[in-house]
DOMI-768401 format. One record per residue (C-alpha): residue number from 1; residue in one letter; x, y, z. Coordinates in steps of 0.2 Angstrom, whole numbers, padded with zeros to 4 digits, always signed. Layout:
BEGIN
PT   seq   type      px      py      pz
PT   NUM      A       X       Y       Z
...
This chain:
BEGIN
PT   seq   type      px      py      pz
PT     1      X   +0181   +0099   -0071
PT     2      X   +0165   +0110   -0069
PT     3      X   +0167   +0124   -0060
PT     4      X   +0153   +0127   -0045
PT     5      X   +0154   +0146   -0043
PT     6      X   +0140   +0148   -0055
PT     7      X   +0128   +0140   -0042
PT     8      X   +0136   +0148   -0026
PT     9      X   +0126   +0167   -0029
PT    10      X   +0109   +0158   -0034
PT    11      X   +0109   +0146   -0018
PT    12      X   +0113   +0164   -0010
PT    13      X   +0099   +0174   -0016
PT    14      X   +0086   +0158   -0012
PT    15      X   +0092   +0156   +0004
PT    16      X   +0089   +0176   +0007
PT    17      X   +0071   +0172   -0002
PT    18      X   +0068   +0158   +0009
PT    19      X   +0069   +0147   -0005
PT    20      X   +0086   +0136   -0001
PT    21      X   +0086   +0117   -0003
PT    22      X   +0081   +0110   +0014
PT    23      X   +0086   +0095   +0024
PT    24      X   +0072   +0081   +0026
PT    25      X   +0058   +0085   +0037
PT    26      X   +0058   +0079   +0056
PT    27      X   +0048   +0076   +0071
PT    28      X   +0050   +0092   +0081
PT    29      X   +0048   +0094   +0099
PT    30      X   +0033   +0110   +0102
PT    31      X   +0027   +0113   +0117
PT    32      X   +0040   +0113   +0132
PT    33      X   +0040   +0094   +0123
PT    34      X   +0022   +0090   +0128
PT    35      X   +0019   +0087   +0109
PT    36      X   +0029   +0082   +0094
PT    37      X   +0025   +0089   +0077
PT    38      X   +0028   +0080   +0061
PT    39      X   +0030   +0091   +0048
PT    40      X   +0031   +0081   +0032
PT    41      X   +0012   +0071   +0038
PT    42      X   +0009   +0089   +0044
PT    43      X   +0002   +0083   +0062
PT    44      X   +0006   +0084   +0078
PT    45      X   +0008   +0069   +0092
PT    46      X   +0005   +0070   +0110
PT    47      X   +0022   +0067   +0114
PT    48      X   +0014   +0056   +0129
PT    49      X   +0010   +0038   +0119
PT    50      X   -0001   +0033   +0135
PT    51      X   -0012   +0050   +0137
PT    52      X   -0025   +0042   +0145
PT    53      X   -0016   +0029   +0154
PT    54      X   -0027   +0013   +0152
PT    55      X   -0031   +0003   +0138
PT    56      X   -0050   +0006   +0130
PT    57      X   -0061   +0001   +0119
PT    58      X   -0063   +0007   +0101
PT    59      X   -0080   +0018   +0105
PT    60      X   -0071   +0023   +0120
PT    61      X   -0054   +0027   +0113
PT    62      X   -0062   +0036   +0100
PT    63      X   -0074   +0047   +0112
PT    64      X   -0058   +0052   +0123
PT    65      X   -0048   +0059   +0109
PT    66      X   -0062   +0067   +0102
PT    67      X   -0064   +0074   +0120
PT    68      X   -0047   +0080   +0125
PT    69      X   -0041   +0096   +0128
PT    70      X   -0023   +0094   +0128
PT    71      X   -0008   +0107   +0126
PT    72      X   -0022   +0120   +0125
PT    73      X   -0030   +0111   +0110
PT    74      X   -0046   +0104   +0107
PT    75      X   -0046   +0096   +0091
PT    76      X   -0037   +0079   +0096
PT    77      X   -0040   +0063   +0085
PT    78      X   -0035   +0046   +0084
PT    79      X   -0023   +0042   +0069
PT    80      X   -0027   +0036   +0053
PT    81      X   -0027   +0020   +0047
PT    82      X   -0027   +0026   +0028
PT    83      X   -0011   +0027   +0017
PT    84      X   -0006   +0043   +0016
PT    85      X   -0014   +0045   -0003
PT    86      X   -0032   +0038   +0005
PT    87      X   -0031   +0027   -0007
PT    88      X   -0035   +0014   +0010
PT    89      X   -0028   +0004   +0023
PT    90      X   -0013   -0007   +0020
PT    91      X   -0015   -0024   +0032
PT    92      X   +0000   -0032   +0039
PT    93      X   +0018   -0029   +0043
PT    94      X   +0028   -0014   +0034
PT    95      X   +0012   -0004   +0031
PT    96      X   +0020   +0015   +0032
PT    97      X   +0007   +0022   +0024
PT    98      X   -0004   +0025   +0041
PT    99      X   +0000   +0039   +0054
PT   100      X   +0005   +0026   +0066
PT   101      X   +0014   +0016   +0052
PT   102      X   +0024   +0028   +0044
PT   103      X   +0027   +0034   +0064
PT   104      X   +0035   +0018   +0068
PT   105      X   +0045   +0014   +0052
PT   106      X   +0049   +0030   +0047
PT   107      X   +0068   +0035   +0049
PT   108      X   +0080   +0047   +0059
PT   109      X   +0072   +0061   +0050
PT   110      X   +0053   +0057   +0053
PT   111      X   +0050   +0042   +0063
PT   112      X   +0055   +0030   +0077
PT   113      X   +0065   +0017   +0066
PT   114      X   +0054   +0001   +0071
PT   115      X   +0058   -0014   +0063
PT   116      X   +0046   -0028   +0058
PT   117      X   +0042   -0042   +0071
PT   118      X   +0051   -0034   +0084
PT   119      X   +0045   -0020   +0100
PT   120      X   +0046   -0002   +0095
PT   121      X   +0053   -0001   +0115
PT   122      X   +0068   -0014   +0111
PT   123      X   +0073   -0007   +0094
PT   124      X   +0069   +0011   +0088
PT   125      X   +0080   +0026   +0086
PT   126      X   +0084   +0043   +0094
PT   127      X   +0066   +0049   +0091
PT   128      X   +0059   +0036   +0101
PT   129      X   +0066   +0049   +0118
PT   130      X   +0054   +0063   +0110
PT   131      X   +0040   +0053   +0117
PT   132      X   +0034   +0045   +0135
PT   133      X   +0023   +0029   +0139
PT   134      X   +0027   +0024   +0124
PT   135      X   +0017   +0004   +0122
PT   136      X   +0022   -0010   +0116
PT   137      X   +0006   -0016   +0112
PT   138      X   -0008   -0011   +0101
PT   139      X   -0015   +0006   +0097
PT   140      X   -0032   +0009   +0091
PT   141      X   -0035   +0019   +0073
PT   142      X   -0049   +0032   +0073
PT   143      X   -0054   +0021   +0055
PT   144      X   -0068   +0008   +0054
PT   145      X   -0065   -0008   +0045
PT   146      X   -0079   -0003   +0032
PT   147      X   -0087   -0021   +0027
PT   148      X   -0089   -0024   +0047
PT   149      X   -0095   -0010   +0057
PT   150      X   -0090   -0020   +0072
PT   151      X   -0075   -0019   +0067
PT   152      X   -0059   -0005   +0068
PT   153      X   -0041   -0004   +0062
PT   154      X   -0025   -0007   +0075
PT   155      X   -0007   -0006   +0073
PT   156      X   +0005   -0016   +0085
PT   157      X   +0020   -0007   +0090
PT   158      X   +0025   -0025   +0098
PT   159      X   +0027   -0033   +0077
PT   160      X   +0026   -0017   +0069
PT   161      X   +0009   -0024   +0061
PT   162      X   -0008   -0018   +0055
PT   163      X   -0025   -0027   +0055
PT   164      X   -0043   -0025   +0058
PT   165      X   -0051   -0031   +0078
PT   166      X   -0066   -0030   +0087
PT   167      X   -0072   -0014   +0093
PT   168      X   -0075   -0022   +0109
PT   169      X   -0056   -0026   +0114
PT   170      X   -0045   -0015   +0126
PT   171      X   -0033   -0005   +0119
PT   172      X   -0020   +0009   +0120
PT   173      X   -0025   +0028   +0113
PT   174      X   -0012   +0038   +0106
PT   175      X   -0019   +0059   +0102
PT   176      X   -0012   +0065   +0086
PT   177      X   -0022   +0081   +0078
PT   178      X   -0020   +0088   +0061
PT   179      X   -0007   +0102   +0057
PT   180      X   +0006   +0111   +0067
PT   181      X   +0002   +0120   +0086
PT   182      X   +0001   +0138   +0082
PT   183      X   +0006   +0152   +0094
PT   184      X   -0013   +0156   +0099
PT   185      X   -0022   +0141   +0110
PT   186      X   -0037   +0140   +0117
């Protein structure tokens, strides 16, 4: 049987430098719970999913975020529809590359545990209660469908789905801005 005394002192001295193993990464309550930071996508979430309170449509919902001043930030966007390596949007169900993909299939430790074909509001799991308002409908990307400048990204949160719709349609805004709130705001 190997003996595990060897590695007791070294886990010591990188704990002491910061170092140390850490658990995986979650979403993280800032702001009196007004926004939720994700720290392995390394952005932060309105933790209100219905900001703006009405559905919009794309120009609109793009020219709001863009706008906002929110939790004492102005640099608010609309998630990404790109996979996380920008290699491009994935189109259907189970794409987790997205913000709002990875957001609604990610696990305990970084998402809302949404499952495909089915509501994020009747199955999700504790960090669904880190957020309000939260839809079960269709959220607008802030990425254009590059072959049709009419058209933009979405990702239901009623299938768990991701496709590519008219600009002109109504739908919901979620504010998400890149990196963690820092202590000095606007």
């Amino acid at each position: 049987m190997k003996s595990l005394k060897p590695r007791f002192p070294i886990l010591l001295l990188l704990a002491g430098m910061g170092l140390a193993p850490t658990a995986q990464a979650s979403l993280i309550p800032k702001l009196g719970g007004t926004v939720v930071y994700d720290s392995v996508r390394n952005i932060t979430w309105s933790a209100n999913a219905n900001l703006a309170g009405t559905t919009m449509n794309w120009t609109a919902a793009t020219a709001w975020a863009a706008n906002l001043v929110y939790a004492g930030f102005d640099d608010w966007r609309l998630p990404t529809a790109l996979n996380a390596d920008l290699t491009g949007p994935c189109e259907g169900i189970n794409c987790t590359g997205s913000e709002l993909g990875n957001m609604f299939y990610g696990d305990i430790n970084h998402g809302l545990g949404g499952v495909v074909d089915t509501s994020i509001t009747t199955t999700h799991n504790a960090n669904y209660n880190l957020f309000t308002n939260i839809q079960s409908s269709v959220y607008w990307s802030g990425t254009e469908y590059a072959p049709d400048p009419d058209g933009a990204w979405y990702f239901g949160t009623d299938v768990g789905g991701q496709s590519v719709v008219s600009k002109g349609n109504g739908y919901y805004a979620w504010a998400v801005r890149s990196g963690d709130v820092a202590a000095v705001r606007l």
